[in-house]
N, C-alpha and C positions, 0 to 999 in steps of 0.2 A: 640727726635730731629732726624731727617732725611739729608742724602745729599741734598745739592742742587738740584732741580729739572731738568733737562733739558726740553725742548718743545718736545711733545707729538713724538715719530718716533717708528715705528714698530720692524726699523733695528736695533735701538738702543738697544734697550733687548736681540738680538743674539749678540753684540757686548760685552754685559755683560756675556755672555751664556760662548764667547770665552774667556774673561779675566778670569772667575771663571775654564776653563780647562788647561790655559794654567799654574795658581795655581796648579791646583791636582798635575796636570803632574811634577811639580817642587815637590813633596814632596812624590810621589809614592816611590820612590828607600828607603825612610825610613824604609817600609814595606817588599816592593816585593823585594829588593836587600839583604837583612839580611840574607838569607841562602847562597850567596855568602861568609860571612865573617865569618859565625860558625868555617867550618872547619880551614882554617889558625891560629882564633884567639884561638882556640881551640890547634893546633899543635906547634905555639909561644909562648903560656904562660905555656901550660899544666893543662888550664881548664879542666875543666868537661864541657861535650856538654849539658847533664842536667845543671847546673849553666849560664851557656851561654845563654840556652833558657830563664832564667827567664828574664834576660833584656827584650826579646823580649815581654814578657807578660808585662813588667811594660811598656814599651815603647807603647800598645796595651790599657792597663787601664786608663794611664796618656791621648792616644789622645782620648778616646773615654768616661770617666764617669766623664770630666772636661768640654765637648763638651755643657751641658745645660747651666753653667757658662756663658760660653764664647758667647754662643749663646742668650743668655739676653743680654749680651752688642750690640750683631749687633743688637738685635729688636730694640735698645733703640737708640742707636748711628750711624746704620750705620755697614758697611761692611767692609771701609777702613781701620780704627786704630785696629781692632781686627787682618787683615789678614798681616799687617804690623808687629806685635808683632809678629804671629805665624811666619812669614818668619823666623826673626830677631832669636827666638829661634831654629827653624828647623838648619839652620848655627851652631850654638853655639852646639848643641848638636852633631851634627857630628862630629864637632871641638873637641868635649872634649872626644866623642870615639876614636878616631887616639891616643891620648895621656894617654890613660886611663893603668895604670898599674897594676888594680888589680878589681874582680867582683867588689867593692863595687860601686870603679867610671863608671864603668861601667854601674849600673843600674840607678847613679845619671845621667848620659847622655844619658839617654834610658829616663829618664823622664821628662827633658826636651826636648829632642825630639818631646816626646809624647804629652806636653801640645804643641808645636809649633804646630805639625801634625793635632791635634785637634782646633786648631783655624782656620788655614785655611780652613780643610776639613768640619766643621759644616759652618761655614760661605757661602762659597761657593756653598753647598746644597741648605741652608736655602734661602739662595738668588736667586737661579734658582725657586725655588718654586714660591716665589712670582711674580719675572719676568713673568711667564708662567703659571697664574693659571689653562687656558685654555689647555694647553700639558704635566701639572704635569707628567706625567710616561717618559716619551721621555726627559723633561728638565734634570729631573734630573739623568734619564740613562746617556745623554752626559755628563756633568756635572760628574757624578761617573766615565764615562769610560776615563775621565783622571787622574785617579788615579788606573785603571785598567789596561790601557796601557799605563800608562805614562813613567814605566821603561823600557818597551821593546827596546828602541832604544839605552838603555845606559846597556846592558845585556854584551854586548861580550867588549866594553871600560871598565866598571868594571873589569871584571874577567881580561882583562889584564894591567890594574895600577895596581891590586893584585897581579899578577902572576910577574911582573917584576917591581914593585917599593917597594908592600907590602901592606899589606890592612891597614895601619895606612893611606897613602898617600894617596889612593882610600878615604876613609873616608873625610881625610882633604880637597882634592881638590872637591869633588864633594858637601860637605858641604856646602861652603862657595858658589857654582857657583848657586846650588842650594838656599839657601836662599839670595845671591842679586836678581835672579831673582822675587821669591817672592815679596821682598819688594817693586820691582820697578814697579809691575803692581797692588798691592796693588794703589796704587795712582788713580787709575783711576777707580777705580771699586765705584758704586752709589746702593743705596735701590730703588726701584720704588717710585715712589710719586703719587699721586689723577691723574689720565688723562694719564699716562705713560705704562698703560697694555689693553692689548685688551679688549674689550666686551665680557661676559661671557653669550652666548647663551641660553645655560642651566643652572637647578637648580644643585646647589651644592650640595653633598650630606650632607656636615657639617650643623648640625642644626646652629649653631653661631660658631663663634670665640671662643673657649674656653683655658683660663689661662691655666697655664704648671699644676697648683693644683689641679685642675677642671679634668683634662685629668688622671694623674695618679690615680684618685679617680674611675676611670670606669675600667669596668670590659673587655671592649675591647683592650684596650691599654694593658692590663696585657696578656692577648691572642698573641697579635703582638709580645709582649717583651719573651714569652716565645718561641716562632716559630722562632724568628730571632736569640736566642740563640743557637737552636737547630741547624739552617743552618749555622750559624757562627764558630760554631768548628771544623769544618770540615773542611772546607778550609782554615780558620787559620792553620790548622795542616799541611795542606800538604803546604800553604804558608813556615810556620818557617822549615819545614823538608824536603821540598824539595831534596836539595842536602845529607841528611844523608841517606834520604830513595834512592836516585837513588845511595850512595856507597854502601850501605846496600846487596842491588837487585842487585849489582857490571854491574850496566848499564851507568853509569855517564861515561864516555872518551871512551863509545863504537859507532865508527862512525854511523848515520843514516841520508840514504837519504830520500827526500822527495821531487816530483817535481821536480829533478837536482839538490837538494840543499843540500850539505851534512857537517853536526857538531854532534858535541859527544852530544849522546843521550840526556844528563843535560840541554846543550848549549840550544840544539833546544825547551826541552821541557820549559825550561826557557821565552825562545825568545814568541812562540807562545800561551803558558800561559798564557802571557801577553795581547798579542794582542787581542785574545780568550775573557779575563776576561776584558776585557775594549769594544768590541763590543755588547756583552749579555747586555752592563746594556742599552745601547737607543734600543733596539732592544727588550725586554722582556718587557722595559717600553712603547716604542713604542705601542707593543700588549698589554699590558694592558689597554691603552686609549680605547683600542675599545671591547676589549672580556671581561673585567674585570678582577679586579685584584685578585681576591682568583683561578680564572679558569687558570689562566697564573700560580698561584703561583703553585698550586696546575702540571704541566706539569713539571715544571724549577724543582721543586723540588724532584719530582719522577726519573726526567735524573740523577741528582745529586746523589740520594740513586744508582741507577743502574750503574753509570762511577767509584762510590767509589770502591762498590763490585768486580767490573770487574778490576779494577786496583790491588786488591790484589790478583787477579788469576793470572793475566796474567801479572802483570808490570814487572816482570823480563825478558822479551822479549823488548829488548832495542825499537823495532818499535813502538809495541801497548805500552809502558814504555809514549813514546811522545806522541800517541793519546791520548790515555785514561789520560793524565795529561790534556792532551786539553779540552776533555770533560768535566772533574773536572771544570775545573775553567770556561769553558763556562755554567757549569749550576747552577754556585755557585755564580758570581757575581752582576749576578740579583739584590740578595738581596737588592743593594744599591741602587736600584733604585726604586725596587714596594716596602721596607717599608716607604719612607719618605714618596710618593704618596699618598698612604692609609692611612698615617698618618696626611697631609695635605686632602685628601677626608672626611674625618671624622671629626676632629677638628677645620679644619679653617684654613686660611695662615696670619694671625694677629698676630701672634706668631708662624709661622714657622720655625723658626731656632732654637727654644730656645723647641717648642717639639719634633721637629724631633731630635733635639739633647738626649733628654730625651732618644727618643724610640735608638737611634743608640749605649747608653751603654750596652746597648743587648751584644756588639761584644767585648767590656769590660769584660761584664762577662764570656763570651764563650771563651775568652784568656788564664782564667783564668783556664784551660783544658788543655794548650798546652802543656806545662811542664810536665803532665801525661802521657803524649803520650810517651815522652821519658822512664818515668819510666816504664809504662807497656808493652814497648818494649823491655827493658832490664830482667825485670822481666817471658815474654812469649819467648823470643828469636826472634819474628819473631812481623811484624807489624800488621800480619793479624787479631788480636784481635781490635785492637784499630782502621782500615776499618770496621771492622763488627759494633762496636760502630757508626764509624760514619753515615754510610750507612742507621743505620736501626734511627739515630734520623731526619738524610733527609726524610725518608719515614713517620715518625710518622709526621713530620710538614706540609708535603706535606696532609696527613688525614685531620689533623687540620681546615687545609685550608677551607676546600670544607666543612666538618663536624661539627665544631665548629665556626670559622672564620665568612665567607660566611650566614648562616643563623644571628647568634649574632648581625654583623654590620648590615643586612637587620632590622632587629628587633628594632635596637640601632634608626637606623634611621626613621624608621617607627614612633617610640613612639612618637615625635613632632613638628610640622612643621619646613619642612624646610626653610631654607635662602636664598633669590636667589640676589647674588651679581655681580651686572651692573656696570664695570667702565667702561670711557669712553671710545667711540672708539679710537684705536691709527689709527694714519694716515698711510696711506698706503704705 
């Protein structure tokens, strides 16, 4: 069962494009805001910063290995009541971290968090796919980079509800602001219907439509899911560690200008992280519409191995501390964009939300790393082990690509004809 149709309009589909960013954007600060609250919740209870980070993994597994779930009800249902629930919990779970007085409640509001996080963010993907079969890489860059830059605007309002009310307050007020909004554009958001998407000029690369059973049974999707693990720990790591690593490197409250604009080194590399990791994803997807997607992958991901390395030489220099963050995360957030594409290029957009959901517990498993980081940091004294880790599995994915990737899917799709899917033209 589908939404209501509307009559065929072109504009219509970026008006969905914008309702699914203006989601992400409402549920980023889940993610990218969390290394704001280690340290306080850390110095008010007398955590462990190890303990503290597990929430952030559970809160990582819960939105991202619940995401094919969830993503079967939108193929089935629609987009609306999935992204409704996930608002409804995203609230709730912030809620219940302000009030949380010990790890345990902690992780149980880290998981529901994670399932909210995870309904909206698969839905909202899986939906721009189908919208745009025609611009998959581009749809669902913009689409990802409101969840990449969705926090940047609420960086320096957080840190100061924390700094002058308390990160309970920070939690509660921006929980609750956060999921009404969700819920309320939840309402308006529709699936495409027969006549609702452009004419697709060209042949698809997806033989057919293939079942989420169908998909995990090939030998390429396990290729995808291994290389998105490997780019996904990395930036998760420096996502959750952020702020430990800039007290660490004792650059966090050390002024730095840039362009006339000057905040403590954290502030900015915070700020523009954001902005950074939320431009790369329409922008890598962008060029993958045209150059291909393993040749994109294969660039994004070599930056990524080289910004890691280079931030463990040089990030104690509060300046390059902010660039080389910049870098990180502009050549890391890609991801969200070229695996759904290639994943939709290959299998089909008939079941797009519910595979692409599949292929995105990759970031689940790669979560499931983060927690390490802390320990083999305390155990070496020093981060530089756990960048050299990351660095060099950017580099092995980036091989992949071009190596493995690249020739596999040529071959995948070679072996039998392809599908060439015509829908109607939309009006102009």
């Amino acid at each position: 069962m589908q939404d209501h149709a509307l009559p065929p309009s072109n504009s219509y589909r970026w008006v969905q494009l914008v309702l699914g960013v203006v989601c992400m954007t409402m549920i980023a600060n889940l993610q990218y805001g969390w290394t704001f609250f280690v340290g306080p919740m850390q110095k008010l209870n007398g955590w462990e910063r190890t303990g503290i980070q597990v929430a952030f993994t559970i809160f990582i597994l819960t939105e991202t290995w619940l995401v094919p779930i969830e993503g079967w009800f939108v193929d089935k249902y629609g987009p609306k009541a999935v992204t409704l629930f996930g608002g409804l919990l995203c609230g709730i779970g912030w809620v219940m971290n302000a009030y949380a007085t010990s790890l345990p409640m902690l992780y149980v509001a880290a998981a529901v968090a994670g399932t909210g996080a995870g309904a909206v963010y698969g839905t909202c993907v899986g939906n721009s796919l189908k919208w745009f079969p025609d611009k998959r890489g581009l749809a669902a860059g913009i689409t990802a980079a409101g969840f990449g830059a969705g926090s940047a605007l609420t960086v320096v309002p957080i840190q100061m509800v924390i700094a002058n009310y308390g990160y309970q307050s920070a939690f509660l007020w921006f929980g609750i602001g956060q999921g009404l909004i969700v819920m309320l554009v939840a309402l308006f958001l529709s699936s495409p219907a027969k006549g609702q998407v452009p004419a697709i000029a060209r042949v698809s690369l997806a033989r057919r439509d293939f079942a989420p059973k169908e998909m995990v049974s090939t030998p390429v999707f396990w290729v995808m899911y291994a290389m998105f693990v490997m780019m996904a720990a990395g930036g998760l790591m420096a996502t959750a560690q952020l702020g430990p690593i800039a007290a660490d490197f004792k650059v966090g409250n050390v002024p730095v200008s840039i362009l006339g604009l000057t905040l403590p080194a954290l502030t900015f590399a915070a700020t523009i992280d954001r902005v950074l990791n939320g431009l790369t994803r329409p922008f890598f997807g962008w060029v993958s519409d045209h150059l291909g997607r393993e040749n994109t992958m294969f660039v994004a991901f070599s930056i990524e191995a080289a910004g890691i390395y280079a931030l463990s030489v040089f990030g104690q220099n509060p300046f390059l501390f902010v660039v080389l963050t910049g870098l990180v995360f502009f050549a890391w957030g890609e991801i969200y964009s070229l695996f759904p594409a290639t994943c939709a290029d290959t299998f089909g957009t008939k079941y797009a939300a519910t595979n692409a959901g599949l292929l995105y517990t990759a970031k689940g498993t790669a979560a499931l790393l983060v927690p390490f980081t802390s320990v083999l940091t305390e155990m070496t004294g020093s981060w530089h082990a756990v960048f050299l880790t990351a660095a060099g599995m950017n580099l092995a994915a980036a091989v992949l690509a071009l190596v493995v990737l690249k020739p596999m899917r040529a071959s995948y799709v070679q072996g039998a004809p392809t599908v060439q899917r015509v829908a109607a033209a939309a009006q102009p």
